[in-house]
RORO-250879 format. One line per 8 residues: number of its first residue (from 1); their letters; for each residue x, y, z of N, C-alpha, C. Coordinates in pm, whole numbers, plus 32768, in hexadecimal, padded with zeros to 4 digits. Example, Ala and Ser with C-alpha at 12.3 -4.5 7.8 and 13.67 -1.06 7.14 Angstrom:
// RORO-250879
1 = AS = 8527:7DC7:830C:84CE:7E3E:830C:8528:7EB6:830C ~ 8505:7F1F:82C4:8557:7F96:82CA:850A:8003:8313 $
***
This chain:
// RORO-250879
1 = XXXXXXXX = CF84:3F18:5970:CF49:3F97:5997:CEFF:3FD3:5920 ~ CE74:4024:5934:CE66:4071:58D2:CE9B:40AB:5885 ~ CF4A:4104:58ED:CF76:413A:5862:CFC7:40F1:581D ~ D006:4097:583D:D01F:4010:57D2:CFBE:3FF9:5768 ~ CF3D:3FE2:5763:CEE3:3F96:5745:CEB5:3FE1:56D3 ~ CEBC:4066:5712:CE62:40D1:568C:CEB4:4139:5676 ~ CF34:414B:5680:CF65:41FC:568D:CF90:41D7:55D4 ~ CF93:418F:55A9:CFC7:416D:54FB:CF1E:417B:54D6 $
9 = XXXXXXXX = CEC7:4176:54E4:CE41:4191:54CC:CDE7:4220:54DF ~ CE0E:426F:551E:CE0C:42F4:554C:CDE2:42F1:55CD ~ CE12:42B5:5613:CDC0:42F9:5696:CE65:4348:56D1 ~ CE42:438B:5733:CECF:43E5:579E:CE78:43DC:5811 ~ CEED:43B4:584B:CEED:43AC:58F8:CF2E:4429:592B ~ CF18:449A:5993:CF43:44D7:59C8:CF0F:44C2:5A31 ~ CF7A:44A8:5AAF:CF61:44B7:5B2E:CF7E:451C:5B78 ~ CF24:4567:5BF0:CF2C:45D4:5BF2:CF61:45BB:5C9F $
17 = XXXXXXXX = CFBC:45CF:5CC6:CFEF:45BC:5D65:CFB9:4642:5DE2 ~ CF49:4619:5E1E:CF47:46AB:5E67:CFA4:466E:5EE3 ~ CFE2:46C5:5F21:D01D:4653:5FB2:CFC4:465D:601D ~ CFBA:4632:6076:CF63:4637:60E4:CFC0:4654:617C ~ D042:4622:6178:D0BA:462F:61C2:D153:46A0:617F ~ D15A:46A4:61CC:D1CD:470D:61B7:D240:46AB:6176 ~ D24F:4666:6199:D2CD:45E3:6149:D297:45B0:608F ~ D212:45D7:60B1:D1EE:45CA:6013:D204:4645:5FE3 $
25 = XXXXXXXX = D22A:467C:5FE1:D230:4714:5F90:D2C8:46FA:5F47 ~ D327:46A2:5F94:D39F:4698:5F32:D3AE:4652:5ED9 ~ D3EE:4680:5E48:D3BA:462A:5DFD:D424:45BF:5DE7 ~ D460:45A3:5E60:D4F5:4519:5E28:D482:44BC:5E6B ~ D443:44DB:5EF8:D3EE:4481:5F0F:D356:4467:5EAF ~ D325:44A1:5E40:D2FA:446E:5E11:D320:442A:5D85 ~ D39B:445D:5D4D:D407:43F0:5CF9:D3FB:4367:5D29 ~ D425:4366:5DB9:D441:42E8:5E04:D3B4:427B:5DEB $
33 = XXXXXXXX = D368:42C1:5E37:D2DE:42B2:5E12:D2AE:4258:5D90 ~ D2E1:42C5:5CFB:D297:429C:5CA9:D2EC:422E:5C70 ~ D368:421F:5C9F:D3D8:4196:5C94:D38D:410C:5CC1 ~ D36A:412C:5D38:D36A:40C9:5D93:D2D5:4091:5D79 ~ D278:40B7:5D42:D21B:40C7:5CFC:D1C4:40AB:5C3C ~ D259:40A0:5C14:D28B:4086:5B92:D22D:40F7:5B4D ~ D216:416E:5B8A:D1CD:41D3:5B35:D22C:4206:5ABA ~ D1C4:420D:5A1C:D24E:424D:59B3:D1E9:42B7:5981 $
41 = XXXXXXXX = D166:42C8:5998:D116:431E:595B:D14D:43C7:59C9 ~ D11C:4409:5986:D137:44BB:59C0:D0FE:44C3:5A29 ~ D136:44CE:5AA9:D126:44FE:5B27:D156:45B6:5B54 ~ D0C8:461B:5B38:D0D7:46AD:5B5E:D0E1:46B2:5C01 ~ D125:46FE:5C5A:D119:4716:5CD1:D0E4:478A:5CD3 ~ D05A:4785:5D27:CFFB:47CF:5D7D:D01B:4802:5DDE ~ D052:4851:5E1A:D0B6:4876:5E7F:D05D:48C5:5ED1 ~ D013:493C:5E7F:CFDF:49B8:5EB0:CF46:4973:5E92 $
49 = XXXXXXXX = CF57:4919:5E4B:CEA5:48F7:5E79:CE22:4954:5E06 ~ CE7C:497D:5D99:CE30:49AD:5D36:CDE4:4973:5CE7 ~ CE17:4903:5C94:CDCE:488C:5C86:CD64:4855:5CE2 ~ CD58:47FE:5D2E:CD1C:47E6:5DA7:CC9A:482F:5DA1 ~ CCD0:48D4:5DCC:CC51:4924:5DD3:CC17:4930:5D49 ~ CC44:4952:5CE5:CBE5:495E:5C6B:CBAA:4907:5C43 ~ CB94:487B:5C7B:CB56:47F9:5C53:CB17:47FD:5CBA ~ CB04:4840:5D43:CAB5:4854:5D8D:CA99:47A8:5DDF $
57 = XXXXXXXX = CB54:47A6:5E01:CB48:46F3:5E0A:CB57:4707:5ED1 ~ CB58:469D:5ECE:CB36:469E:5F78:CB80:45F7:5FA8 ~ CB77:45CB:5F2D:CBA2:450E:5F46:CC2B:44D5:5F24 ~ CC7D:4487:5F71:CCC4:444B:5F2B:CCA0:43C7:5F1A ~ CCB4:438E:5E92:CCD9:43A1:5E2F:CC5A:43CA:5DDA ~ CC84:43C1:5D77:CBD3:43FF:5D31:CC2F:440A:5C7E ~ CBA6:43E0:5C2C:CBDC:439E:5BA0:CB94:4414:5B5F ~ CBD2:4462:5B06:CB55:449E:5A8D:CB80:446C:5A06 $
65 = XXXXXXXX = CB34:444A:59AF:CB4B:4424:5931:CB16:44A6:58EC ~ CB78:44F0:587B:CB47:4564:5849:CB4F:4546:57A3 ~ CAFF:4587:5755:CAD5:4546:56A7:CB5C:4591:5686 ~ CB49:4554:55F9:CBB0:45D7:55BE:CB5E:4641:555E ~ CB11:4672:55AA:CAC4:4712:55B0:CAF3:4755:562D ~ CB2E:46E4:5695:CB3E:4733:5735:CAC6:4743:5761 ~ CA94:4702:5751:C9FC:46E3:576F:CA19:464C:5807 ~ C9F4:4653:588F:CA0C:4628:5905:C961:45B6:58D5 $
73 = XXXXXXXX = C98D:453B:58A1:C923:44CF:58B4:C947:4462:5908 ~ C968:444F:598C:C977:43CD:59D1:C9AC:4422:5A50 ~ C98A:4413:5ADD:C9A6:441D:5B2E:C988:43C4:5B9E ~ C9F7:43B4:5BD9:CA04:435F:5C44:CA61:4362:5C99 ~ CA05:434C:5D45:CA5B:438A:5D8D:CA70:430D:5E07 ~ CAF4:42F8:5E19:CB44:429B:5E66:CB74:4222:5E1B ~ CBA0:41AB:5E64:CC01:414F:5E0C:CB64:40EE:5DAE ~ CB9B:405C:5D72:CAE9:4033:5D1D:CAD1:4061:5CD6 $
81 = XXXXXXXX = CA5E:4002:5CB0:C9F3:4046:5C20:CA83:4040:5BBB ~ CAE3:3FA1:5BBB:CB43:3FBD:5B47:CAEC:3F94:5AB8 ~ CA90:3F25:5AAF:CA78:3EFD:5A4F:C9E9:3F5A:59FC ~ C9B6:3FC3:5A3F:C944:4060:5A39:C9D3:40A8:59E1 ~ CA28:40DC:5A2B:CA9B:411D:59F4:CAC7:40FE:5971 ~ CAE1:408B:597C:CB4E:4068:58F3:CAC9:4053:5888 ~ CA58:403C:58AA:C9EE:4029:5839:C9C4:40C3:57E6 ~ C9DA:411D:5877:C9AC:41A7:5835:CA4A:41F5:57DA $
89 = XXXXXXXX = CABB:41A9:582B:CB6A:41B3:57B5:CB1D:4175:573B ~ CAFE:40F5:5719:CAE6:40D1:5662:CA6A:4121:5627 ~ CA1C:416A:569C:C99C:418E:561A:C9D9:4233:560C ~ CA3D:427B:5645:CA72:42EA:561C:CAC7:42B3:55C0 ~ CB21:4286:55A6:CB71:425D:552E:CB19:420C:54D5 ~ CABD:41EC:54EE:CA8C:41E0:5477:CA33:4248:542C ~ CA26:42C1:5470:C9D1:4318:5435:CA4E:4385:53C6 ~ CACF:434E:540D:CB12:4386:53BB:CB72:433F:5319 $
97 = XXXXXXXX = CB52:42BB:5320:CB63:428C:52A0:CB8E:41D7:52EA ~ CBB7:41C2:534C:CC08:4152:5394:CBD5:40F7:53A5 ~ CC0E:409D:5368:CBC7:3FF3:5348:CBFB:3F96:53C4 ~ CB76:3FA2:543B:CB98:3F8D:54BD:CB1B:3EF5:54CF ~ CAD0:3EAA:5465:CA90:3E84:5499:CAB8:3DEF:54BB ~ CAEF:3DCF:54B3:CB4F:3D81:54B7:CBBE:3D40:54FF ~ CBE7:3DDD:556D:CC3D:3DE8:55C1:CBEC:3DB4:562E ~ CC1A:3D5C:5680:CBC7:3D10:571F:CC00:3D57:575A $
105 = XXXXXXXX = CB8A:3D5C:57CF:CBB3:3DC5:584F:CC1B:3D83:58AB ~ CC55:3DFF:58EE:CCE0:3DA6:595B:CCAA:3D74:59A1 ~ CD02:3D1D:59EE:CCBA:3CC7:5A7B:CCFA:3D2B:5ACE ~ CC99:3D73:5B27:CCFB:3DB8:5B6C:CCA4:3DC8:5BF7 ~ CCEC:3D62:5C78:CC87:3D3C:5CF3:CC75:3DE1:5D1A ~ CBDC:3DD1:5D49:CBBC:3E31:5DA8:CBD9:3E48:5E2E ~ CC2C:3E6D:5E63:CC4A:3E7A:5ECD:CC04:3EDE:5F45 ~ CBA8:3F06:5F00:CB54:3F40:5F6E:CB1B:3F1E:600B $
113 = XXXXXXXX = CB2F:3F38:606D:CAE8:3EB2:60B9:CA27:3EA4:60C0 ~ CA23:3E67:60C9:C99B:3E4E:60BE:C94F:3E22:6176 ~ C9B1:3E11:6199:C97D:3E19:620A:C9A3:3E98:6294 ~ C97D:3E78:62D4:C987:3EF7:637A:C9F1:3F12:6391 ~ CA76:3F87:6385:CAF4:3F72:637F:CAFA:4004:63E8 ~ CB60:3FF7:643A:CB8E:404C:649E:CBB6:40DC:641E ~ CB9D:4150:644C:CB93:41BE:63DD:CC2C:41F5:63BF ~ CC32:4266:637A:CCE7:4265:636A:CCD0:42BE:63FA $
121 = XXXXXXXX = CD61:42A2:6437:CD74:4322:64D4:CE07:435A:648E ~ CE10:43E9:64B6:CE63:4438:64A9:CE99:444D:6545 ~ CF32:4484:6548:CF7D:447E:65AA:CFAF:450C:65A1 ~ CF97:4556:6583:CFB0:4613:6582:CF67:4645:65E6 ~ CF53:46A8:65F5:CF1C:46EC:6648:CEA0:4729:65CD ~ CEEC:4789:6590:CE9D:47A7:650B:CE19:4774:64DE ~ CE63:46BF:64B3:CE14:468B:647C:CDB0:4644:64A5 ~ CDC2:460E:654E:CD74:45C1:6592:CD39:460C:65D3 $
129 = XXXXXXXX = CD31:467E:6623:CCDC:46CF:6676:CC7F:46F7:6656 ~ CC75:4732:65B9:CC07:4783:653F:CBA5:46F7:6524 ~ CBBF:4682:651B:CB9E:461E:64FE:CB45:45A7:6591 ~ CB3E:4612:65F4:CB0C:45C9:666D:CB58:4536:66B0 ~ CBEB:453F:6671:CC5B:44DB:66B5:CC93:4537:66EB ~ CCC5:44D9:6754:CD1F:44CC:67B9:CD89:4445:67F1 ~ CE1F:4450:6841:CE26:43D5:6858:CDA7:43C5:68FA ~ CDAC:4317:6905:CD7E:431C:6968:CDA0:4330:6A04 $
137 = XXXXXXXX = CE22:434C:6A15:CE6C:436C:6A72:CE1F:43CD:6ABD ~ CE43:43D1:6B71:CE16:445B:6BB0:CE75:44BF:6B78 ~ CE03:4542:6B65:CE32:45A2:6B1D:CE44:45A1:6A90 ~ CE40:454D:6A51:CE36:4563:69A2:CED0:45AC:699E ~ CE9E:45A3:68FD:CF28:4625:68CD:CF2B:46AA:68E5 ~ CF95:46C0:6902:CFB9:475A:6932:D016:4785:68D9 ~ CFD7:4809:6854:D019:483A:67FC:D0C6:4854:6836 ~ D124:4817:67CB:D19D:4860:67D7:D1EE:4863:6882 $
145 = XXXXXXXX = D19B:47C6:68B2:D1D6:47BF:690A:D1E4:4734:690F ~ D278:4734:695F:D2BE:4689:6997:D24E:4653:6A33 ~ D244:45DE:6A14:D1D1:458D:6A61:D229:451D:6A9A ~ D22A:44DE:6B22:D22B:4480:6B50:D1AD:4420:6B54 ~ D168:43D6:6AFB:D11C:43A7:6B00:D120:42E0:6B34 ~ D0AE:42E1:6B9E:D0B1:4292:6BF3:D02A:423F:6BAE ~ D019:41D7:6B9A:CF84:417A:6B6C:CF7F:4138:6BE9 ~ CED5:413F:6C1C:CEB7:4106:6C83:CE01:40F7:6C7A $
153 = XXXXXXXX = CE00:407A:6C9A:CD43:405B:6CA0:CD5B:4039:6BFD ~ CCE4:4027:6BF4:CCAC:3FFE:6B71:CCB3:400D:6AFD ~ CCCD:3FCC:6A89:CCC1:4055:6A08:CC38:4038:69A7 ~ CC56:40A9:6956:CBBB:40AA:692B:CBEF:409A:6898 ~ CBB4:4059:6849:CBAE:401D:67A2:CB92:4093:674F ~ CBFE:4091:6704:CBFC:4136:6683:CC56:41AB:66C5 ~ CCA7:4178:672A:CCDB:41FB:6768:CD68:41FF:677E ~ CDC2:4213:677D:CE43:4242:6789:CE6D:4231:6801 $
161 = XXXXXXXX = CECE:41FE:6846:CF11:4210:68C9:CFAD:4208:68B8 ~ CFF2:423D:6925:D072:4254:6923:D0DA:422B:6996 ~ D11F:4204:6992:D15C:41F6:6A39:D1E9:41F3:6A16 ~ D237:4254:6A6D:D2D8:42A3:6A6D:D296:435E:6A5A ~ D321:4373:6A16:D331:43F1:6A0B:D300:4403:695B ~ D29F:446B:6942:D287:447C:68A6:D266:451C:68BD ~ D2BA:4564:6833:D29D:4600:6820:D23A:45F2:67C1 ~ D1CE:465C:67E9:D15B:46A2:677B:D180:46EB:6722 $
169 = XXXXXXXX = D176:46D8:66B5:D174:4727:6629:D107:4732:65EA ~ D0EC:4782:6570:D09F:47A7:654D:D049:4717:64EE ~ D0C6:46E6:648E:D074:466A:6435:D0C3:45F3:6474 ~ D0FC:45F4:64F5:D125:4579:651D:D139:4573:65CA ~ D156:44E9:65E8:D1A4:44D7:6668:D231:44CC:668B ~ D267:44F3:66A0:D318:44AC:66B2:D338:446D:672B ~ D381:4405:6735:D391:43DC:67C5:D442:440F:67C3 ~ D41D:43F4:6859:D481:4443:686C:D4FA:43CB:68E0 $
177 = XXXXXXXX = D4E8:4356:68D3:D536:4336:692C:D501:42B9:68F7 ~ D593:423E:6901:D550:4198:68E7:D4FC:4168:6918 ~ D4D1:410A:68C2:D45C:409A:6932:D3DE:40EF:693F ~ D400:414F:68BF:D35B:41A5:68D6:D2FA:4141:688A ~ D25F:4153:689C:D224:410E:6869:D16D:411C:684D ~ D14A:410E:67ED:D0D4:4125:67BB:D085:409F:67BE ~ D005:40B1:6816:CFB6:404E:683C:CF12:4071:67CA ~ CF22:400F:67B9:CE73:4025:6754:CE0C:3FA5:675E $
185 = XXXXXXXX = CDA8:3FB4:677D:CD22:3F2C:6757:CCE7:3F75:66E5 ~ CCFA:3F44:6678:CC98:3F16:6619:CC57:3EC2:65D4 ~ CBEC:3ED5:6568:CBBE:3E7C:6519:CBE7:3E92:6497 ~ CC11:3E34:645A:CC44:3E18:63CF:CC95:3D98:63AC ~ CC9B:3DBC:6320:CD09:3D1C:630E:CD6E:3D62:62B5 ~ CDAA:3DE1:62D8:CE22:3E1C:62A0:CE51:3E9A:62F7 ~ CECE:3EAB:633D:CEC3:3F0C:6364:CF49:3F78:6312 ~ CF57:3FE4:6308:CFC7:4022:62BD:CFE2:40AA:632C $
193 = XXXXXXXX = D055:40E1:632A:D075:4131:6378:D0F3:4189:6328 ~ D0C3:4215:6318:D10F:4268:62BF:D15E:42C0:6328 ~ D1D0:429F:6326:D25C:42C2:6383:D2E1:42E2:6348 ~ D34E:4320:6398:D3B5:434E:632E:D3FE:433E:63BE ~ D485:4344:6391:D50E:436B:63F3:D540:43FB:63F6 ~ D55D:4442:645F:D59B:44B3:645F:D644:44CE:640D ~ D670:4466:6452:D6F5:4445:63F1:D727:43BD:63D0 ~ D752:437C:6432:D79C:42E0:6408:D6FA:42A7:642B $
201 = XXXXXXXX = D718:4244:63B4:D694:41B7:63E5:D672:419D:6449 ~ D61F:4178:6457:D5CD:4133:64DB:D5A1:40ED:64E4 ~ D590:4062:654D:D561:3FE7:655D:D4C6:3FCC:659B ~ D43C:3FB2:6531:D3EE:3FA7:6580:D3B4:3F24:65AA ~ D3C5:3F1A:6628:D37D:3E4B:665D:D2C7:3E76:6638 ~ D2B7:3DF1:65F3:D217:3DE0:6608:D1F7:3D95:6640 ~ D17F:3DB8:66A2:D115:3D3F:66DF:D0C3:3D36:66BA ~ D06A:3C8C:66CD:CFFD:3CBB:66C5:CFB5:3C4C:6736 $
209 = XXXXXXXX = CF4E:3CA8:6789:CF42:3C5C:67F6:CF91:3C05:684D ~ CFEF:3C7B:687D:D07D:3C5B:68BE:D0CD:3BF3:687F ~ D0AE:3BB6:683B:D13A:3B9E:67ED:D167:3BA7:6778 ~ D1F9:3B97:6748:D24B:3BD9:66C8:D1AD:3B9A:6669 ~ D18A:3C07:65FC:D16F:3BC6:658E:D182:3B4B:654D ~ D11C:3AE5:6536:D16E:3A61:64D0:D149:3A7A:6469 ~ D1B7:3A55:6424:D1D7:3A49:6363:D17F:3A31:632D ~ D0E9:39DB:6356:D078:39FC:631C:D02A:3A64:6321 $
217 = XXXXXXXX = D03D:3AA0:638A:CFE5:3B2E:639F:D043:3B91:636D ~ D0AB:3B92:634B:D126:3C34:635A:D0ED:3C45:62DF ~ D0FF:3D0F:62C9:D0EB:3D3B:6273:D191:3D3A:6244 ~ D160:3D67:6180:D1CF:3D43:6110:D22F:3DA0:615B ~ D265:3DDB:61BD:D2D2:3E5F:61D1:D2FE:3E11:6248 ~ D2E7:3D91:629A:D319:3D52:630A:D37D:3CF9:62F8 ~ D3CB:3D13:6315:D446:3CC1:633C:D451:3C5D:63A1 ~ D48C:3BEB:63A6:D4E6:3B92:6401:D53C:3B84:643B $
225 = XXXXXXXX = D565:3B56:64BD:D5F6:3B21:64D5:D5A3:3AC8:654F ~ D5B2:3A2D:6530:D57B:39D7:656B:D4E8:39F5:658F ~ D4D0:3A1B:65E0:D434:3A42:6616:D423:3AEE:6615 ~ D477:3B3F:6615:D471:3B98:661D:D424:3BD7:65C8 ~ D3BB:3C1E:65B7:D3A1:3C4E:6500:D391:3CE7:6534 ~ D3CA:3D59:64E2:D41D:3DB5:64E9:D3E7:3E0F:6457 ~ D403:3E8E:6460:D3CD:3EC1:63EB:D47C:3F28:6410 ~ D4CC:3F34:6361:D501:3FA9:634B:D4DD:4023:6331 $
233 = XXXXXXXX = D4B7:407E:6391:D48E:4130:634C:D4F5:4185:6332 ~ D51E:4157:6290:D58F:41AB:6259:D554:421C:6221 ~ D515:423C:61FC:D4D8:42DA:61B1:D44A:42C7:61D4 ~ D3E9:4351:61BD:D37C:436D:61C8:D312:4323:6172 ~ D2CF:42DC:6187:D266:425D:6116:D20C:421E:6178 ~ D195:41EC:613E:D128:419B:6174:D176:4116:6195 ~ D187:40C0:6201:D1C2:4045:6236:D13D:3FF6:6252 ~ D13B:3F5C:61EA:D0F7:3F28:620B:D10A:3EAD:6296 $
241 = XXXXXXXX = D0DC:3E9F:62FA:D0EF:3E93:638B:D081:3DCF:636F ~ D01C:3DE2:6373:CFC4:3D88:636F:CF8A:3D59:631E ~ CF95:3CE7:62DF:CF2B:3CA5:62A2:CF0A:3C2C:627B ~ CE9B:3C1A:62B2:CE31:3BAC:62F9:CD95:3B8D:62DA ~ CD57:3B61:6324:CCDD:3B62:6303:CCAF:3BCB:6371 ~ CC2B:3BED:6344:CBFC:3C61:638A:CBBE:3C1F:63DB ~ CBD1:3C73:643E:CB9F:3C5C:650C:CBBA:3CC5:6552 ~ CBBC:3CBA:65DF:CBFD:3D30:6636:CC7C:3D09:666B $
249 = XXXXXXXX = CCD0:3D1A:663E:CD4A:3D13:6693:CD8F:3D88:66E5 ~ CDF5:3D6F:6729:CE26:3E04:67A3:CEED:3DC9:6763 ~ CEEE:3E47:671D:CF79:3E78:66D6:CFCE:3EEA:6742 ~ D072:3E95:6724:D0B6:3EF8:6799:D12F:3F16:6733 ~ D14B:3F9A:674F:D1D8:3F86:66FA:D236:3FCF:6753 ~ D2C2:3F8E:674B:D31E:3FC7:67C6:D356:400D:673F ~ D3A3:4099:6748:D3FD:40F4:66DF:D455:410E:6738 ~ D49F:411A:6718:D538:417C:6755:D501:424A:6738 $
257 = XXXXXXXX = D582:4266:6781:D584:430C:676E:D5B0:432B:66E0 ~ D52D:43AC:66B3:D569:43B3:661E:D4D5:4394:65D3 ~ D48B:433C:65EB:D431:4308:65D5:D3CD:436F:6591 ~ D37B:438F:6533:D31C:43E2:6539:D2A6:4390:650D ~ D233:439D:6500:D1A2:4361:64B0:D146:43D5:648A ~ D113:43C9:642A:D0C9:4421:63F8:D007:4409:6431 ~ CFF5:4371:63FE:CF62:4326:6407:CF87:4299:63E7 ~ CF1C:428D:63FC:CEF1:41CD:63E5:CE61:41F0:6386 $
265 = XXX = CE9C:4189:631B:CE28:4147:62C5:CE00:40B7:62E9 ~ CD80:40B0:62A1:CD50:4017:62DF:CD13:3FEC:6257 ~ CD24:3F45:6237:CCD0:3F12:61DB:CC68:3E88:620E $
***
């Protein structure tokens, strides 16, 4: 990591956490986080969003490199541009005395996708309505209310569907009864899904194109038992679900009661 690489050279890493969900605002879950993560550089929590606004930021994630005048020379906004970054890290330490020419840049893959990828969808009411989502179900979401939701006819690619019983909340869905289940067509070759448990764990089955996930396609958070592939949602975190080569596939996931989801990311 960079701060491996240069923090004995002068550079400092501070990461600045705004949350975007109400489960990020605690900070055991972002301990957990920066564990599970192997983060050791300074992580501030943004709670109230003061930060955020005085950088007049709008993106997650987003990089500033600042001199040591506090002078803001490098900006960049979303994941990439590692080997732009770390070139504009050696010519600030070197303006300050640091014998960097020498040091080779990290290998560090870009994971950006580069191709046509289904967009992130949010599952709030909040967050998907302001944002021109909806699920695709008759009737959509209905704030702060329990839904019997029925899937029937067709579905449409980039969109959300539901079938059982699921309550509306503000930054999430909850189901409310087993064998509930979230239907999706997208495009990508990664899918991730940021979900939490109300109290005891929860078991989620993945499909993909009606059947269990195979061990070549499962994302790193899928589990086994013979054919079965299964995701544990023990605490609130991004679950990686899929990953494959990019195409369109149609993803089902059965959850038990208890269940919540926040959104789906795609790579």
């Amino acid at each position: 990591s960079w701060d491996e690489k240069y923090k004995d050279q002068g550079l400092v890493i501070i990461g600045v956490h705004t949350p975007e969900f109400e489960f990020e605002k605690d900070i055991d879950n972002v301990k957990s986080a920066m564990e599970k993560y192997g983060i050791e550089y300074i992580v501030v929590q943004d709670n109230n969003y003061k930060t955020w606004r005085n950088f007049k930021n709008r993106f997650w994630p987003r990089k500033y490199l600042i001199d040591s005048e506090g002078y803001i020379r490098f900006d960049h906004i979303g994941e990439g541009a590692y080997d732009q970054t770390e070139k504009v890290i050696q010519k600030l330490l070197s303006e300050i005395g640091t014998e960097v020419e020498e040091i080779p840049l990290s290998e560090m893959p870009d994971k950006t996708p580069k191709l046509p990828t289904t967009p992130e969808l949010y599952a709030g009411y909040s967050f998907a309505l302001p944002r021109g989502q909806d699920v695709g179900n008759s009737g959509g979401l209905n704030s702060k209310d329990t839904v019997d939701y029925v899937l029937s006819g067709e579905t449409n690619r980039d969109v959300i569907y539901l079938q059982s019983s699921w309550h509306s909340n503000a930054d999430n869905l909850e189901a409310k009864e087993d064998s509930a289940a979230i239907i999706l067509d997208f495009l990508a070759g990664s899918v991730n899904i940021v979900a939490d448990n109300l109290e005891e764990a929860v078991e989620m089955e993945v499909f993909i194109d009606g059947l269990y996930v195979s061990k070549e396609q499962a994302g790193e958070d899928v589990q086994f038992d013979g054919e079965k592939a299964f995701v544990i949602v023990d605490k609130p975190q991004l679950y990686n679900v899929f990953d494959g080569d990019h195409g369109e596939y149609n993803l089902k996931l059965v959850v038990k009661e208890g269940f919540t989801f926040h959104a789906f990311t795609f790579g």
